[in-house]
C-alpha positions in Angstrom: 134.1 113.6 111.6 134.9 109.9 111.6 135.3 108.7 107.5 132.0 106.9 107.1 134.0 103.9 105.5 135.8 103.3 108.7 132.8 104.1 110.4 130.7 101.3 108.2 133.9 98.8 108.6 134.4 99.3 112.9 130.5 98.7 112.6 130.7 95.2 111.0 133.7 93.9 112.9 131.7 94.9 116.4 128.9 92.9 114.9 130.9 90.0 114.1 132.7 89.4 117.6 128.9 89.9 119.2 127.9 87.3 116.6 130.6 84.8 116.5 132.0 82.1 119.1 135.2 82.8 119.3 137.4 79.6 120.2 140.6 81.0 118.7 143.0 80.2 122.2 145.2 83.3 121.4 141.9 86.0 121.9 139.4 87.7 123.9 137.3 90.2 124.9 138.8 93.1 126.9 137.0 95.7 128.9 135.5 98.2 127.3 137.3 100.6 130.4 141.0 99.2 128.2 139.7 99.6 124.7 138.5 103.6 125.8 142.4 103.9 127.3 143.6 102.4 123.9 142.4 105.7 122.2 143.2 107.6 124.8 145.4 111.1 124.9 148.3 108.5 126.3 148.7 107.9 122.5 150.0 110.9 121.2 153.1 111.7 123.2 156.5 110.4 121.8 158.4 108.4 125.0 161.4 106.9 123.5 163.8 105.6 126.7 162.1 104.8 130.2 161.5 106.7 133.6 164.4 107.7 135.6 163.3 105.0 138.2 164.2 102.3 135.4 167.1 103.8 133.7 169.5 106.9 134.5 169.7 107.9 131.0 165.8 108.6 131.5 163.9 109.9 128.6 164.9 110.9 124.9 162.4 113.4 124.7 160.9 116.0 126.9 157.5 117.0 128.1 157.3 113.2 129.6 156.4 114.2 133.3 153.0 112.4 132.8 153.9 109.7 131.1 156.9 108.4 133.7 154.1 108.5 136.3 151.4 106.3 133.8 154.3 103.9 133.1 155.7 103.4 137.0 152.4 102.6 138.1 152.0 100.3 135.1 155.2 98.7 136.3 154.2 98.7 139.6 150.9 97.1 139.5 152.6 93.8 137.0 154.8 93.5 139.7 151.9 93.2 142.3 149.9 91.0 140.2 152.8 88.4 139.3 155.1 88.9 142.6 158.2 89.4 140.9 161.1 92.3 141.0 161.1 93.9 138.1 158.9 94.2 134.8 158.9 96.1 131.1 155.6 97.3 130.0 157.0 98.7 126.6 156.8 96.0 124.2 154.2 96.5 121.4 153.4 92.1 121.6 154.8 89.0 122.6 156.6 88.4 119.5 158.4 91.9 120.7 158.7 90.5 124.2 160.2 87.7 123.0 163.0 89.5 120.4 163.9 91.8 123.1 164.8 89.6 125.8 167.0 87.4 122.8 168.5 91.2 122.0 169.5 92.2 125.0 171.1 88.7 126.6 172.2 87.1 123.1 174.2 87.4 120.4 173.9 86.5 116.9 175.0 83.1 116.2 174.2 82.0 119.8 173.0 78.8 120.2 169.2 78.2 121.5 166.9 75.4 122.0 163.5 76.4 121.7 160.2 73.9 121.0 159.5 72.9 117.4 157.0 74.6 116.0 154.9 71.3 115.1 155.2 70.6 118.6 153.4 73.5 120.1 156.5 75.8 120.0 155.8 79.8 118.4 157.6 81.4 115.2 159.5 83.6 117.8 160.9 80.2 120.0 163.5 80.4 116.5 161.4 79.0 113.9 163.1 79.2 110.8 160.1 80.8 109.5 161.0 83.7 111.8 163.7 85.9 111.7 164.9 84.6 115.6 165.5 81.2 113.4 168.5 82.7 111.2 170.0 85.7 113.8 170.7 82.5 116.3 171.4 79.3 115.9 168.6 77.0 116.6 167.9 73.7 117.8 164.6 72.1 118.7 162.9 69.8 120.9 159.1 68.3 121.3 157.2 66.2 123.2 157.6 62.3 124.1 155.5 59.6 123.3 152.9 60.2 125.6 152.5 64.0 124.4 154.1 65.3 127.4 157.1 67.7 127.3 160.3 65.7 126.8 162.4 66.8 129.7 164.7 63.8 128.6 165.0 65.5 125.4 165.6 69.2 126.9 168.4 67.6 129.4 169.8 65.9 126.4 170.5 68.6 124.4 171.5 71.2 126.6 174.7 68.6 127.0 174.8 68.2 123.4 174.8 71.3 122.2 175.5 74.3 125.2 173.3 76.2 124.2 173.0 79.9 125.9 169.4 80.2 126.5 166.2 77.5 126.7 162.7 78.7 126.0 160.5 76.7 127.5 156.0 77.6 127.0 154.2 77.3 123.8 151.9 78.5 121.9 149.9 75.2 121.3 150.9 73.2 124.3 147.5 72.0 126.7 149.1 70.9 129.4 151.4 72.4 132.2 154.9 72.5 132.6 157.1 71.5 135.4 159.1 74.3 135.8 160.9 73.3 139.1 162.0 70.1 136.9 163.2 72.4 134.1 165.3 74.6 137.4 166.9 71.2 138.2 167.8 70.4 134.7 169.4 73.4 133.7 171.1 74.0 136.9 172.5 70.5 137.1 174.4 71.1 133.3 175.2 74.2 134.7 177.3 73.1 137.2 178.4 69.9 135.4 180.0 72.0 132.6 179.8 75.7 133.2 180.5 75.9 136.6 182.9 73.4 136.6 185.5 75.1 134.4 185.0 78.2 135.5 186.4 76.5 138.8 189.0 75.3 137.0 190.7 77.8 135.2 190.1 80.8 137.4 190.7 81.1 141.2 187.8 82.5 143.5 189.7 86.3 143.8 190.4 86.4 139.9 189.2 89.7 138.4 190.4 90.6 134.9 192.8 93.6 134.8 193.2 93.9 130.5 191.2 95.4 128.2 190.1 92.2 126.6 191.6 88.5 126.8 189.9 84.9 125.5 190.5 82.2 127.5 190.6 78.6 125.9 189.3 76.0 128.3 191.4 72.5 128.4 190.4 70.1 125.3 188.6 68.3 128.1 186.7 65.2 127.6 184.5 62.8 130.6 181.4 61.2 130.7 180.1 63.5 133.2 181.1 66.7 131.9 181.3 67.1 128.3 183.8 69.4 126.3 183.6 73.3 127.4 184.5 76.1 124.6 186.2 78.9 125.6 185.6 81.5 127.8 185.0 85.7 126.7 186.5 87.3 129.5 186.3 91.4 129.7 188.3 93.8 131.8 186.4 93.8 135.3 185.1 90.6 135.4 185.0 88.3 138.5 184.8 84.7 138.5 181.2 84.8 139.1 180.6 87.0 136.5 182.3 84.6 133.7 179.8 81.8 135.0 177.1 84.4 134.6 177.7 85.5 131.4 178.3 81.5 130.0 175.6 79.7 132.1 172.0 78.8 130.2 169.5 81.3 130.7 166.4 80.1 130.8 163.0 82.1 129.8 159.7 81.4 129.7 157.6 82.5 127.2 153.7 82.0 128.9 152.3 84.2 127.1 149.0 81.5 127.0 148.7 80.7 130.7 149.3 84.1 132.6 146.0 84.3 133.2 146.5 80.7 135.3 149.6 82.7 137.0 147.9 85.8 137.7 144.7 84.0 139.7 147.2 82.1 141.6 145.7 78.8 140.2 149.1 77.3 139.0 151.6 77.3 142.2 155.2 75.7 143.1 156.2 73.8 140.3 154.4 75.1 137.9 154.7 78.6 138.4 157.5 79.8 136.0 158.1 83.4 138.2 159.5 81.2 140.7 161.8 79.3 138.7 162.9 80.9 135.9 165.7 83.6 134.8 163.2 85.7 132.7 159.5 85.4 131.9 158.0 87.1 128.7 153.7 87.1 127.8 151.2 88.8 126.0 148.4 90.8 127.7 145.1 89.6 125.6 145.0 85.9 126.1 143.9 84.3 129.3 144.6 88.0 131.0 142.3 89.3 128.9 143.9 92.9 128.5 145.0 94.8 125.3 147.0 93.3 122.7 150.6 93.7 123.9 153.4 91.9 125.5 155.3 92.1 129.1 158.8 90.8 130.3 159.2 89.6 134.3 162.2 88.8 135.7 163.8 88.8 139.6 167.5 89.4 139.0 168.8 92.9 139.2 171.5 91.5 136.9 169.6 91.7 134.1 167.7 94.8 134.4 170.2 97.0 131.9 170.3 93.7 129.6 166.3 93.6 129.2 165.7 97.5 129.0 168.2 98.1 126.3 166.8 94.9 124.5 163.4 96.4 124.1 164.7 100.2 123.7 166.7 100.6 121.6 167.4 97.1 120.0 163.8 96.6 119.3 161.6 99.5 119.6 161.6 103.0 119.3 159.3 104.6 121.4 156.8 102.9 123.2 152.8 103.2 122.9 151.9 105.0 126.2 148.2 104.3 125.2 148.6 100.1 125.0 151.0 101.1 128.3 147.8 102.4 130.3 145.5 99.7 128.7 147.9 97.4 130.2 148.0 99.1 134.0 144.1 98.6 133.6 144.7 95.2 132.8 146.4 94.2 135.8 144.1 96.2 137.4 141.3 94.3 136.5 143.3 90.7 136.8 144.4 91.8 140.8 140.6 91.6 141.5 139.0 88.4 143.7 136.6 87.9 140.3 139.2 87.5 138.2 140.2 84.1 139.9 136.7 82.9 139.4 136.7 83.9 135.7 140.0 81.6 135.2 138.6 78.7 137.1 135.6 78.9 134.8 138.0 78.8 131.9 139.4 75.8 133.1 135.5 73.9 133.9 134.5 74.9 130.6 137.5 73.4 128.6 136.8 70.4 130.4 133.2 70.6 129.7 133.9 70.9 126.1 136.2 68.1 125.5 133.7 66.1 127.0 131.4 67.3 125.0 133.3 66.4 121.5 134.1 62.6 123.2 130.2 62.0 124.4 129.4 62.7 120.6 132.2 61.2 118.9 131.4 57.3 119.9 133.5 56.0 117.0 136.7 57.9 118.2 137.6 59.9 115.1 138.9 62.6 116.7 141.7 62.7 118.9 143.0 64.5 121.5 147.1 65.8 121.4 148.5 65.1 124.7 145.2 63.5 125.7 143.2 66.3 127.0 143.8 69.7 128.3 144.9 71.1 132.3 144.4 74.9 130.8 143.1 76.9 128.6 143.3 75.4 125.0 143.1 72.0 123.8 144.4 70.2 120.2 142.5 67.9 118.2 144.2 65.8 116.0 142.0 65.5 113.0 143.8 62.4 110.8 141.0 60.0 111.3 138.4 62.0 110.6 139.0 62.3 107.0 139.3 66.1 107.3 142.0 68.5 107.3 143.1 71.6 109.7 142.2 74.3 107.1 139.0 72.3 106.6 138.0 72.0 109.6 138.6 75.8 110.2 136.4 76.5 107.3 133.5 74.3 108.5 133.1 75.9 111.9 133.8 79.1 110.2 130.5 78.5 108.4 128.9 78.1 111.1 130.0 81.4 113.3 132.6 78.8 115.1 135.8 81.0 115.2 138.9 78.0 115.4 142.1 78.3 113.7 144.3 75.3 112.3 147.5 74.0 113.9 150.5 72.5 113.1 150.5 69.3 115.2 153.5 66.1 115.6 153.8 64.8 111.5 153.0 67.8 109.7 155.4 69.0 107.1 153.5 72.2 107.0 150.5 74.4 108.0 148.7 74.4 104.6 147.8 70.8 104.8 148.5 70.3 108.9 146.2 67.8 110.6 145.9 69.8 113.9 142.7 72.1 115.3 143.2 74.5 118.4 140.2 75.3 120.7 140.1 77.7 123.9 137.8 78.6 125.8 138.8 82.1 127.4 137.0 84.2 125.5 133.8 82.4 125.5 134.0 82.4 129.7 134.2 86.1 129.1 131.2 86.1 127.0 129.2 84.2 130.2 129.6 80.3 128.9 129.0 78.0 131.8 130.0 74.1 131.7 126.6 72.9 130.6 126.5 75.0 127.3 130.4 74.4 126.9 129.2 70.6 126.9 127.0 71.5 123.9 129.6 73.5 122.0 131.9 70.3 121.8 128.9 68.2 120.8 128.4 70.8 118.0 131.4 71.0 117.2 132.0 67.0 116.7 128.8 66.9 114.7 130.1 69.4 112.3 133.6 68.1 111.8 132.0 65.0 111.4 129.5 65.6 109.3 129.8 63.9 105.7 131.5 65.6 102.7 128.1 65.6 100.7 126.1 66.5 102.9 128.3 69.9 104.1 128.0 70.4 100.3 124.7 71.0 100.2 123.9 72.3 103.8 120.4 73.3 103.2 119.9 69.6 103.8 119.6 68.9 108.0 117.6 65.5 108.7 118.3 67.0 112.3 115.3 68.0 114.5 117.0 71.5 115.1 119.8 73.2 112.9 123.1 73.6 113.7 122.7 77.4 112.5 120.1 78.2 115.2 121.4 76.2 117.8 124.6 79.0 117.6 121.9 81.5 117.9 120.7 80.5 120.4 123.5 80.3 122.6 124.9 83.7 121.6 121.1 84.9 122.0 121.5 83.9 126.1 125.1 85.3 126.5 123.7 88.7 124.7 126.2 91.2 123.0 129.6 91.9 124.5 130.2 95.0 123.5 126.6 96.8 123.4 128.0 100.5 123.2 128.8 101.8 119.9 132.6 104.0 121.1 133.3 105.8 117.8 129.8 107.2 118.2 130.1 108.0 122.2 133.5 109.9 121.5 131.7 111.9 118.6 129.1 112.6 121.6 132.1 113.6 123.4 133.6 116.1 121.7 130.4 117.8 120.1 129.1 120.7 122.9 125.9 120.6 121.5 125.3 117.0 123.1 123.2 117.1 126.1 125.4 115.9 129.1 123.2 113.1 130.0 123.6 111.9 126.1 127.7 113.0 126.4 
């Protein structure tokens, strides 16, 4: 039997996402088909290593015959959905995702450039509040004076200071990124300075014979291609593979807008499969899967790289339950729907936004970047006379589930200025454009509203309340989750339940 606490506890928190709007951009509401396979038998076994098909040293443990088969068609049906080569389904989160692909193609001390955290950037893009911020050696970049990405900036500093890998995608970014332009960038420095010395110093049939040998490129100086350091160059290597092993990688961490990519809404230029060397993401933001993470990539290259990032840098052995949530996920993302879902996402962040402008006439509240072409948007709250963490705690109040940001002039996220809003998980609850409208309106109105009177709420000189007004919008989407699982699998397993009860 269950322990009634939990029991009492798993109760409440099914309550509160039925009776909550949840605008937090990072959540959602899987299937109730992904939360069953999240407590499914698939949790039990131990799996450290990965299917023969992915590695020849296979698994570390025996009795994994089901397992391989669960996690190739897992594989398998990520690299349907997102058109690329080759995938990992093992990592327990993004953050995961992230560390593994910087384990298994960096080393500590590397240099990395990575978006500043006030900017939009994530703890793992080598925050110094994050671990991946004192293993490598970090450098950051942000957005240019029109909120946009700073490719100037990128381009800059790649020049500046060589670093081995770029990580471009945010975590509080509302607009897309032009990852074709980012291709052109990188490859251009490539060329300029990796490529470029590589030429120089070795001829095109040089392969190294010793054990072990550093090369020192030429104190070399030009406008056009700035100084080179040296060269690590192992026994075995080819030309080609010095210049792979120096180049800058670049990764994408989209661990926000996969939902875009997997609906085919965000093609060419602005899809980063196409374009970059390795792309990392969550599963439970706009795919709307379990909570998880997932690395893509096309080059065979860096399949051993990857793989032994994750296992054994990173993990041990991997959660074959989360594994078959995530197969599901994919799944349910490679059907025509799921298009129609993301395009809804997209109305209905729209729809809000205009929705905070028609009721904010005085222009307190302003938008970062000036609006929003996905999921999430950021409102920048320093006119308003309120706070991040205040505002948080106003729409908390109300059932209004938001969280604070960090957002350009912030020293830090205690006192930040910023709010992020997103509107996947209320699509997924049935929100339309029309009550997405009213959401933003009641959401300026509260942000709005006058210190004294939020004091003492019970006065409303308002015709209607903001209280019931949430009620009644959650009271036309209805519950998400109306079954009550805990009790169904008690159901399960008792054989004196009737089987039209089981």
């Amino acid at each position: 039997m269950i322990d009634q606490v939990i029991q009492a506890i798993h109760s409440k928190e099914k309550e509160r996402l039925n009776n909550d709007i949840e605008l937090i951009a990072s959540e959602n509401y899987p299937s109730q088909d992904i939360l069953d396979l999240l407590g499914s038998y698939f949790s039990v076994k131990y799996a450290e290593g990965f299917p023969r098909e992915v590695s020849k040293q296979g698994r570390h443990y025996a009795g994994c015959e089901n397992i391989d088969l669960l996690e190739i068609y897992a594989i398998a049906k990520a690299k349907e959905l997102f058109n690329v080569k080759y995938a990992n389904v093992q990592p327990h989160s993004g953050s995961q995702a992230n560390q593994a692909v910087y384990a298994g193609i960096l080393k500590p001390g590397d240099t990395v450039l990575g978006m500043g955290i006030e900017y939009g950037g994530h703890l793992t893009h080598f925050s110094k509040a994050s671990s991946t911020g004192y293993i490598y050696n970090p450098v950051y970049y942000g957005l240019d004076e029109n909120g946009e990405l700073n490719y100037k900036e990128i381009e800059q500093k790649l020049y500046e200071y060589n670093p081995k890998m770029l990580v471009v995608g945010a975590s509080a970014y509302s607009k897309r990124i032009n990852y074709e332009r980012i291709r052109e960038i990188v490859d251009e420095y490539n060329e300029k300075v990796w490529k470029y010395h590589v030429d120089r110093k070795f001829s095109d049939d040089f392969v190294m014979k010793d054990e072990y040998t550093f090369y020192a490129a030429d104190n070399y100086v030009s406008a056009d291609t700035p100084f080179c350091p040296g060269f690590n160059v192992k026994k075995g290597m080819t030309k080609q593979d010095i210049y792979d092993t120096h180049k800058c990688i670049i990764m994408s961490d989209s661990a926000h807008v996969m939902g875009f990519i997997a609906a085919h809404m965000w093609k060419d230029k602005y899809d980063p499969t196409k374009w970059c060397d390795v792309i990392t993401s969550t599963t439970h933001k706009t795919l709307r899967g379990p909570r998880g993470g997932i690395i893509l990539w096309n080059d065979e290259k860096l399949c051993s790289k990857i793989n032994s990032g994750c296992f054994p840098k990173i993990q041990g052995g991997p959660n074959e339950a989360l594994v078959a949530a995530k197969a599901q996920c994919f799944i349910e993302a490679l059907k025509p729907e799921f298009k129609d879902y993301m395009e809804q996402v997209y109305h209905n962040m729209q729809a809000l936004i205009n929705g905070i402008k028609s009721y904010d006439t005085d222009n307190r509240i302003d938008f970062v970047s000036g609006g929003s072409e996905n999921h999430l948007v950021l409102l920048d709250l320093k006119k308003s006379g309120i706070n991040g963490k205040e505002a948080e705690d106003r729409l908390t109040s109300y059932g209004i589930i938001t969280n604070k940001n960090m957002i350009a002039g912030d020293d830090k996220p205690s006192t930040c200025t910023g709010l992020r809003i997103g509107t996947a998980a209320i699509t997924t609850r049935g929100f339309d454009e029309d009550m997405s409208f009213e959401l933003g309106r009641l959401i300026a109105r509260i942000l709005l509203r006058s210190k004294q009177v939020e004091q003492n709420d019970v006065v409303d000189f308002e015709s209607e309340s903001i209280r019931s007004m949430v009620k009644k919008m959650l009271e036309k989407v209805g519950p998400f989750y109306q079954t009550k699982p805990m009790k169904r699998l008690l159901q399960d397993n008792n054989p004196t339940t009737p089987d039209d009860l089981a």
